[in-house]
C-alpha positions, 0 to 999 in steps of 0.5 A, a space after each residue: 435530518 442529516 447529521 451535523 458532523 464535527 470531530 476530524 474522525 468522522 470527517 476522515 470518515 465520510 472522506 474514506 466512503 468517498 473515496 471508496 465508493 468513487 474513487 480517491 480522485 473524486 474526494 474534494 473538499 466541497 463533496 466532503 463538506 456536503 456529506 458532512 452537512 457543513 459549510 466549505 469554509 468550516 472544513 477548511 478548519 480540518 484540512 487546508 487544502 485538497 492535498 492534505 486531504 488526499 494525503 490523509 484519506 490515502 494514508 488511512 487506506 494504506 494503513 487498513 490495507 497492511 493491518 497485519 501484514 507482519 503476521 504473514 512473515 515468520 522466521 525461517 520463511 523463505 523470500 519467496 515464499 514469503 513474496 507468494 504468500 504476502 502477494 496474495 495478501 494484498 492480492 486478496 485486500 486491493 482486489 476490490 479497489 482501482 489502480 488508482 490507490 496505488 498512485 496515492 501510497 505516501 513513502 511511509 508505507 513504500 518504505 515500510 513494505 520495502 523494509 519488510 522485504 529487505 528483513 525477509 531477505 537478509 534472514 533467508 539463509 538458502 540465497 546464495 550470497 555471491 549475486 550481492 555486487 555494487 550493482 546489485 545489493 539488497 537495498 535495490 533488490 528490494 526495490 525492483 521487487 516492490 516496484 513489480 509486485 506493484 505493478 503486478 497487483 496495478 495490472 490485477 494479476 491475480 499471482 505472481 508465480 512467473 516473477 518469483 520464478 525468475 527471483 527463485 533462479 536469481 537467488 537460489 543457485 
């Protein structure tokens, strides 16, 4: 007999084996009411929608793939260094998933990875400062890199040596 499951944990749960067994798109309300062994009507009380749903399942995903990711920075790293190594991290986490994770990353964790390329940046004393113009500040910096690496990790490259070269000629001479 199938277990009757009622606490949100465990909902978010079976919603996360969906997802990674499936694929995100394929995580709905009425497959999770079913693997849940309860009505539709009474998942409605957890999640109101299919959006909220999402929403939840994709911040949980994201949240266990940069578990620990600050532990990957120490100080006097240099960028891209930390970029190599950091790719490699999430690289070797996202490996197993489709691209479409990628699509579902809510603004809290964009902005987290983005804050943290935008820390290891300020505190690499060796970039050469003179680049730095109303064009081209930090903020944006970090941001085109963070869209690349996306992109790169999106693609399945499994590195991104010809990227931090061009970034090591940007910011080193």
């Amino acid at each position: 007999m199938k277990k009757h499951i009622t606490s949100k944990e465990e909902i978010l749960e079976k919603a996360m084996e969906i997802a990674v067994d499936e694929g995100i798109d394929s995580v709905n309300i009425r497959k999770l009411a079913e693997k849940c062994n309860m009505a539709i009507g009474s998942m409605y009380n957890y999640y109101k929608s299919k959006e909220e749903l999402i929403k939840e399942v994709s911040s949980e995903f994201w949240k266990g793939i940069l578990e620990n990711q600050e532990r990957i920075y120490f100080q006097g790293m240099g960028f891209t260094i930390f970029l190599q190594q950091y790719y490699a991290f999430l690289y070797g986490r996202l490996a197993k998933y489709d691209a479409s994770w990628f699509d579902k990353m809510d603004e809290i964790w964009k902005g987290q990875l983005i804050s943290l390329l935008q820390k290891v940046l300020r505190e690499d004393d060796k970039v050469n400062q003179s680049i730095w113009n109303m064009e081209l500040n930090q903020d944006i910096f970090c941001e085109y890199v963070f869209v690349n690496m996306i992109a790169l990790l999106r693609a399945g490259e499994n590195n991104c040596r010809f990227f931090v070269f061009l970034l090591e000629h940007l910011l080193y001479t």
